[in-house]
C-alpha positions in Angstrom: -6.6 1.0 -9.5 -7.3 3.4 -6.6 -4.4 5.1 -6.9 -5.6 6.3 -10.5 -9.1 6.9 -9.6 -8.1 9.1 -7.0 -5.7 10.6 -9.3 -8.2 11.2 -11.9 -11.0 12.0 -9.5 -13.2 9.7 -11.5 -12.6 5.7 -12.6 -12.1 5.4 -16.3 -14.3 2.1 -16.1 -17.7 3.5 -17.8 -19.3 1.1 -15.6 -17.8 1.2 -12.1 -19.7 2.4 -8.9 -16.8 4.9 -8.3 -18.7 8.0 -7.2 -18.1 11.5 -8.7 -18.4 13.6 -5.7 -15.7 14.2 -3.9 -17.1 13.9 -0.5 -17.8 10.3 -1.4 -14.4 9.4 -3.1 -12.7 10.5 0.2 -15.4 8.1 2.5 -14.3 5.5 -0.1 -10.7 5.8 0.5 -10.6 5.9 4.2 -12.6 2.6 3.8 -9.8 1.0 1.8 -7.3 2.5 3.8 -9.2 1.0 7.1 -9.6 -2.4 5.2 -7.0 -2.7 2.5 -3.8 -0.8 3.3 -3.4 -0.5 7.2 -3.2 -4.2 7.7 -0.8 -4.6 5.0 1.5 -1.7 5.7 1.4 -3.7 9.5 1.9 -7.1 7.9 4.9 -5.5 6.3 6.7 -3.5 8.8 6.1 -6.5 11.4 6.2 -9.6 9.1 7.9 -9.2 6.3 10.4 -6.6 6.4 12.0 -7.6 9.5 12.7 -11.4 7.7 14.4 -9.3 5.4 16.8 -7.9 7.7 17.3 -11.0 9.5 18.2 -12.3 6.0 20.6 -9.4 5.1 24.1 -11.3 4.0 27.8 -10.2 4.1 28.6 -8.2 0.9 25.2 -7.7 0.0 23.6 -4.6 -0.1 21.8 -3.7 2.7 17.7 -3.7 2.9 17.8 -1.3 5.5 18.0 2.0 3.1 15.3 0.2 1.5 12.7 -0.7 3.9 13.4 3.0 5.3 12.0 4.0 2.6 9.2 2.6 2.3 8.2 2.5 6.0 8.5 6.6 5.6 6.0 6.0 2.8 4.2 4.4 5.2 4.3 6.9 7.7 3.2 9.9 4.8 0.1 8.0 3.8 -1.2 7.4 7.5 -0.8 11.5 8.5 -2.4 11.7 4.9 -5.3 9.4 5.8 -5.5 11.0 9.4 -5.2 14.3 7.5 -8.4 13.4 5.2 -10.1 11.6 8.2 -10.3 15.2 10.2 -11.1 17.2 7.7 -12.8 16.0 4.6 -13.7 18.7 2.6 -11.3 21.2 2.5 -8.7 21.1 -0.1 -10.2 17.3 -0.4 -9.5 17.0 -4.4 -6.0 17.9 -3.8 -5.5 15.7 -1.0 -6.8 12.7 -2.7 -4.9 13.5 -6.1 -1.7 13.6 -4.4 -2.9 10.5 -1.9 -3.3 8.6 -4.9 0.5 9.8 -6.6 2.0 8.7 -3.3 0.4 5.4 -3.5 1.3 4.9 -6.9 4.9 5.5 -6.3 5.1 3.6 -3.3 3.3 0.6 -5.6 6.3 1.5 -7.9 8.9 1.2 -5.9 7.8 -2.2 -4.0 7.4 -3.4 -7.9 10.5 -2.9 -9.4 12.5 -2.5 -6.2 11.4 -4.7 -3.3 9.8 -7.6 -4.8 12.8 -7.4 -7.6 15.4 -7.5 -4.8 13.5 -10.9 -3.2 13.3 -12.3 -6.0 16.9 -12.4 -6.7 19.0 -12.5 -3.5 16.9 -14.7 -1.4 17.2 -18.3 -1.1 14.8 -20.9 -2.7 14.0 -21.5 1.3 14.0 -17.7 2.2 11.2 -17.2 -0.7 9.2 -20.3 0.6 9.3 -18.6 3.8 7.9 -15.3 2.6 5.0 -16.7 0.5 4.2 -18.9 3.4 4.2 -15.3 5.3 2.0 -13.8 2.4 -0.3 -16.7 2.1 -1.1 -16.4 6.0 -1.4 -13.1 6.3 -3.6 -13.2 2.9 -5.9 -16.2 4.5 -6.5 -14.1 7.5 -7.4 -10.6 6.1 -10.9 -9.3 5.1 -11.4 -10.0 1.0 -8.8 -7.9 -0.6 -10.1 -5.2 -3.3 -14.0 -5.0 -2.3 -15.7 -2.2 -1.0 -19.5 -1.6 -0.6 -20.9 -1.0 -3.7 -18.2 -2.0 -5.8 
């Protein structure tokens, strides 16, 4: 939902606290980066995507290419973030727009690639494991999706 907000540079929701200005939109995202995103790109590149490559079998294809990828994502949003975080106001609407198109492709791609690819070549005890790692890691992070005033 951020991802198209910041696309948009408004929310389509008639009746969200999204704010128009700019200025504010970017506050907004570095506050859901700070809460939201940054612990679960960690939980990911130290929780779950190293089970994955423990897991990686003979004959399958590897995760490695994979979990690149989306690590570089990683990477690109943070300079993004730290990018924002220095300078706010110039070139801001830009910045956010193509902020929120990375995160929607990276969104994409753990979709219909990652979570597809768990789904089908893990083990009924491999995916046990992993929600058990996504139910901890979800009992100890802050309240997923709220922000002040929304």
């Amino acid at each position: 939902m951020i991802a198209q907000r910041l696309i948009l540079g408004r929310s389509t929701n008639p009746r969200s606290p999204w704010p128009l200005d700019v200025h504010s939109q970017a506050g907004r995202l570095l506050q859901f980066f700070e809460k939201e995103l940054q612990p679960l790109f960690k939980f990911e590149e130290f929780e779950l995507f190293p089970r994955l490559l423990e897991w990686s079998t003979a004959g399958a294809v590897p995760w490695q290419p994979l979990l690149q990828d989306l690590r570089h994502d990683h990477m690109v949003m943070r300079a993004m973030i730290d990018e924002l975080s220095i300078e706010r106001d110039e070139g801001a609407p830009d910045r956010l727009r193509t902020f929120g198109a990375q995160l929607r492709a990276h969104i994409h791609v753990e979709e219909r690639e990652l979570f597809q690819r768990i789904q089908k070549e893990c083990s009924n005890e491999q995916l046990a494991t992993v929600m058990q790692l996504v139910s901890d890691y979800a009992d100890t992070a802050e309240p997923s999706c709220v922000l002040e005033n929304d």
